[in-house]
Residue, then its C-alpha position, 0 to 999 in steps of 0.5 A: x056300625x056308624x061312622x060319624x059323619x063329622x070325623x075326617x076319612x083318615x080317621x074315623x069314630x066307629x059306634x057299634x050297634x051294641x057294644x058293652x058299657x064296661x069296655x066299650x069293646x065290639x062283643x056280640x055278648x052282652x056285659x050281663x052274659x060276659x061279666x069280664x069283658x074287655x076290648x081283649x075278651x072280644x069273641x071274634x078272631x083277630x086276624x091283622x094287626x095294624x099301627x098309624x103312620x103319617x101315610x095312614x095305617x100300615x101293617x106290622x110285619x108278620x113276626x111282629x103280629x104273631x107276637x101280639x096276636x098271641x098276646x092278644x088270644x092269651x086275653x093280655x092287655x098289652x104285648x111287648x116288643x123290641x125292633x131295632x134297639x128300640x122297646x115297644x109296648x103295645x096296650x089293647x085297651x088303649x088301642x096304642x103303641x109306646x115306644x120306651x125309649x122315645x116316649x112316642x104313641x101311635x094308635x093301633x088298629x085291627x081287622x077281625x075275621x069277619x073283615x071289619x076294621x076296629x080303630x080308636x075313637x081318636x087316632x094318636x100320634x106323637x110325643x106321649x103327654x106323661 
């Protein structure tokens, strides 16, 4: 995988050596192998989940990521939570959390079992346009 030399340390675009035209997701099958791919079919294990704050990426907490893990390995596309009093959604085509309540998005990121960290090609975070 590259890392594009014109993107800053914070937050970097990964092009994966192959990755599939449907999803762009980083699948070591090929779409004609994996004709339903999405970034949620991906074959490698997801082991933490990650959100983008002003200090960088932090990790939920280990009950939050139990809860997306598991919606993540059932092939959903998003997960939905609450923490105080506030309700979340998490989409992983998207690779961003939205706050209900507040209209606030920020990026998500993962880190598979064979250690590599999988961001967005554009780290959000703020106000929701829409």
């Amino acid at each position: 995988m590259d890392i594009d030399d014109d993107h800053t340390n914070v937050c970097r675009k990964r092009k994966p050596d192959s990755e599939c035209r449907q999803c762009h997701c980083k699948s070591s099958e090929p779409e004609a192998a994996n004709p339903s791919c999405s970034v949620v079919l991906c074959n490698r294990e997801t082991l933490q989940f990650m959100y983008r704050s002003s200090e960088g990426w932090k990790s939920y907490s280990d009950e939050l990521s139990a809860i997306i893990r598991i919606s993540f390995a059932a092939h959903e596309k998003f997960a939905k939570f609450s923490v105080s009093g506030h309700s979340f959604v998490v989409s992983f085509p998207h690779m961003m959390q939205l706050n209900l309540l507040t209209g606030y998005i920020r990026s998500i990121a993962w880190v598979d079992s064979s250690g590599k960290l999988i961001t967005p090609a554009r780290c959000l975070d703020g106000r929701s346009p829409y």
